[in-house]
C-alpha positions, -999 to +999 in steps of 0.1 A: +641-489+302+647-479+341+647-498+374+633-468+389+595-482+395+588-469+431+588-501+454+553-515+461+535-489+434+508-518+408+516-510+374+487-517+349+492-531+312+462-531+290+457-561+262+438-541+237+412-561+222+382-541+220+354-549+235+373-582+253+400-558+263+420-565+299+444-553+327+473-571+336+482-557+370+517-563+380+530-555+419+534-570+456+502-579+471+480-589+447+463-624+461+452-603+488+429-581+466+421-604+441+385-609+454+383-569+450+400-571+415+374-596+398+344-584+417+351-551+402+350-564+366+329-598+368+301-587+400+282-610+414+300-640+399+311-671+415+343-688+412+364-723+411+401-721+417+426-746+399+461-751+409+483-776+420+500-792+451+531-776+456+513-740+447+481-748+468+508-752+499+525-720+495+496-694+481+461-711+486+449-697+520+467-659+510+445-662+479+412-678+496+414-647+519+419-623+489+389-637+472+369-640+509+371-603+511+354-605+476+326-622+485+340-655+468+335-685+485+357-709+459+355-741+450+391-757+450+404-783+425+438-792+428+461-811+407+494-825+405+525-805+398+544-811+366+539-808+329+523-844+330+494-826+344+486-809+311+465-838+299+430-853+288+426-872+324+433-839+346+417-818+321+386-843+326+392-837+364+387-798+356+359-799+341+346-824+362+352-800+392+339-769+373+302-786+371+301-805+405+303-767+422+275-760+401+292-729+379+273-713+355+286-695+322+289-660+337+308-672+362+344-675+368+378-699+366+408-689+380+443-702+373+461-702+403+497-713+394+525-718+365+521-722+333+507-756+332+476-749+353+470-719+335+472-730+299+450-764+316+422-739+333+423-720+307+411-746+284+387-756+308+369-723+311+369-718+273+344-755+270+330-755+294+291-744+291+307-735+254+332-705+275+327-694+309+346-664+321+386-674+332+409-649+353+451-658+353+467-654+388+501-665+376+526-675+404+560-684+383+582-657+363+575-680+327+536-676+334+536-638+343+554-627+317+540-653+288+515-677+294+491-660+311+489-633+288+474-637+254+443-666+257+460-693+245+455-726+260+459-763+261+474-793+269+500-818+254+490-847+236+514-878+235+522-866+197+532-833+208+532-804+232+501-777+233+486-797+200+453-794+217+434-762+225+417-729+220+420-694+219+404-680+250+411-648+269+410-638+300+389-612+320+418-603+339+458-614+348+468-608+386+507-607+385+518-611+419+556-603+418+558-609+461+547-651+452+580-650+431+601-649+465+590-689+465+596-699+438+625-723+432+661-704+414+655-726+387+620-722+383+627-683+381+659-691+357+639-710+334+609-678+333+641-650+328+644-673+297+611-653+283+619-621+296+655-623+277+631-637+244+606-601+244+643-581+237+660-609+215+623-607+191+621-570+185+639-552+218+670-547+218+672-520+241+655-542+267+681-574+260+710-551+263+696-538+299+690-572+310+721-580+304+733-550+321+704-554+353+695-592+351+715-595+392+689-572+401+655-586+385+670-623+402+669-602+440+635-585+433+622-552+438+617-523+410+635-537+386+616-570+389+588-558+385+595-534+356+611-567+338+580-585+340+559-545+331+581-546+303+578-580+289+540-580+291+540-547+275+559-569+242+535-597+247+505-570+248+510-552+218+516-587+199+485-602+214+465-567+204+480-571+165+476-607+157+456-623+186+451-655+166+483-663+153+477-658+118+508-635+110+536-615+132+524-632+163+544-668+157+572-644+166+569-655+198+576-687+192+612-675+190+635-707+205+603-729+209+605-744+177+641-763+187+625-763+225+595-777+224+612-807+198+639-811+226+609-811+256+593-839+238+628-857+235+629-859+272+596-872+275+585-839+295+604-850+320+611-819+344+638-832+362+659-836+328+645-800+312+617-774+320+599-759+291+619-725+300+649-746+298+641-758+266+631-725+257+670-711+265+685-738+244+658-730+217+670-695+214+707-703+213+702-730+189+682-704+166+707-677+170+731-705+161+712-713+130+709-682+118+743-676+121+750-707+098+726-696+074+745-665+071+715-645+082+731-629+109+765-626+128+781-656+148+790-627+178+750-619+179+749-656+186+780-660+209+767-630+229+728-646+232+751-681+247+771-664+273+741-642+287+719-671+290+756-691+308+758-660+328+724-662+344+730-700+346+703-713+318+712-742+304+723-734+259+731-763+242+717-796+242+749-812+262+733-792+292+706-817+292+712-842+317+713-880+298+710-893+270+692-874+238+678-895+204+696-886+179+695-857+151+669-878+132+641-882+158+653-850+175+639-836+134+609-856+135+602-841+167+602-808+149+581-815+119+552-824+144+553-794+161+525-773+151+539-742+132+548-766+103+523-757+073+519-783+043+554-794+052+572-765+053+593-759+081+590-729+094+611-712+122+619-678+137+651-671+134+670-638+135+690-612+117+708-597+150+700-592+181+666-578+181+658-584+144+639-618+151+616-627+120+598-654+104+614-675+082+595-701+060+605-729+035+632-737+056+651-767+040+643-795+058+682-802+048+699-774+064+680-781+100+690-821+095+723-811+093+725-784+116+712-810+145+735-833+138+766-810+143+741-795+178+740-830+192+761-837+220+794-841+218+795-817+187+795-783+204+821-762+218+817-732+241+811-694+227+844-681+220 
């Protein structure tokens, strides 16, 4: 890993899948030639843009121009902001959209935002007309280096997060490092969360030089951008492997497991917790886990706690504003979450820094009782 990515210079990242194989172009500037991006790979297409309110303000008309030199004359449908959006009634509102403006299946969807619009889009483009083509323009740190990358999609259902979905790739991911300036310092906390994960999985190379460069991806420039190279380079080769899930993939579920339980706790409330928030506590609490389970060292864990404290990410659930349930609903949370199989709980959970793998059959015991002693007013600061 170096920081030494020549200012302004579009670094390219190839998902390898074949014949569905795409570029994930990462730089300054990209809205601006966006219309020139997709024209080049999907010609003579039309398009629909999604995105939200608070997106739509700050990067609509940069984008509208991009596409405008093109040759796209979008349709806009925007949306509320929030993880509340990711539902049946705004994915109606999608779809809705998508066949008032008269698309066809050749043509094209973009995903003009965070994570929520792009796992909602997404889903739209993949039933719509049975699949129509979908392109991720990702404008927050969590979606360039996760969501957008990798063709899963979805939206919440009130008995759980991302329970509803389908695997659907896209043609193309337009990682715009310049919208990044925008976006709110917890926003961009709450996406380091995910670049810290891609070293804490199987990287620990790249963890160790966040830790050492992490003031430097927070002010932008080369090393920015070689973060977010760098992270989708991970998600790439794990996408290329195991595109469906079906083996080393649910590595990347590291910390979501514990996350997505505590996201669900709060009611998705974003005020209380973002999902990169919960993320950040996820991964802490699995590092803390494995520690207990004598799988790996309690420093490994101590050392996850104070970079995540250092780069001021919430790590333990008492860094959730208000009140939690308790341990028990906090577990029932858990066993709805949808990488239980038959029963079995199964979680990613680590052997060291680095050495992240997945563990199944977990006793539904030991995570019981290791909530319980996680709830608030149980922990105590890394030593």
């Amino acid at each position: 890993m170096s920081s030494d990515m020549p200012a302004g210079e579009t670094v390219t990242v190839e998902v390898g899948l074949g014949e569905r194989a795409y570029d994930i172009l990462i730089g300054s500037g990209l809205l601006l030639r966006a219309g020139a991006e997709i024209s080049r790979r999907l010609p003579g297409t039309r398009a629909a843009v999604v995105t939200d309110d608070n997106v739509a303000a700050a990067h609509l008309e940069t984008l509208k121009a991009g596409l405008e030199q093109g040759g796209f004359q979008p349709a806009v449908i925007t949306l509320p902001a929030g993880e509340k959006t990711k539902s049946f009634a705004h994915l109606e509102e999608v779809v809705d959209g998508v066949l008032a403006a008269k698309l066809e299946r050749g043509d094209v969807v973009i995903a003009l935002g965070g994570g929520v619009i792009g796992d909602l889009a997404g889903f739209a483009a993949g039933i719509v007309r049975r699949g129509m083509n979908f392109v991720q323009i990702p404008t927050s740190l969590l979606a360039q280096v996760d969501s957008s990358v990798g063709g899963k999609t979805g939206i919440n259902s009130a008995r759980g997060k991302n329970l509803v979905g389908v695997f659907h790739q896209p043609k193309l991911v337009l990682a715009d490092t310049g919208v990044l300036d925008t976006l709110p310092i917890r926003e961009f906390r709450a996406g380091y969360a995910e670049l810290a994960k891609y070293g804490l999985i199987d990287r620990p190379a790249f963890f160790g030089w966040l830790e050492e460069n992490w003031r430097e991806v927070f002010d932008g420039g080369p090393a920015r951008a070689e973060a977010i190279a760098e992270a989708c380079r991970a998600k790439a080769n794990v996408v290329a492997r195991d595109e469906f899930e079906t083996g080393d993939r649910a590595l990347l579920n590291l910390g979501h497991t514990f996350g997505h339980a505590l996201e669900a706790a709060t009611r998705y409330d974003g005020a209380r917790l973002v999902h990169g928030e919960g993320v950040a506590i996820g991964m802490a609490l699995a590092h803390r886990f494995s520690s207990r389970l004598n799988l790996a060292s309690p420093d490994d864990a101590a050392r996850v706690e104070a970079h995540l404290s250092a780069v001021g990410l919430p790590w333990r659930m008492t860094d959730i504003p208000g009140e939690l349930p308790d341990a028990e609903a906090l577990f029932s949370f858990i066993t709805q979450d949808k990488k239980v199989s038959r029963g079995a709980l199964t979680f990613i959970l680590t052997r060291g820094i680095g050495q992240s793998f997945i563990a199944r059959d977990v006793p539904a015991s030991e995570v019981l009782s290791f909530l319980r002693e996680s709830h608030p007013g149980q922990e105590s600061r890394p030593g």
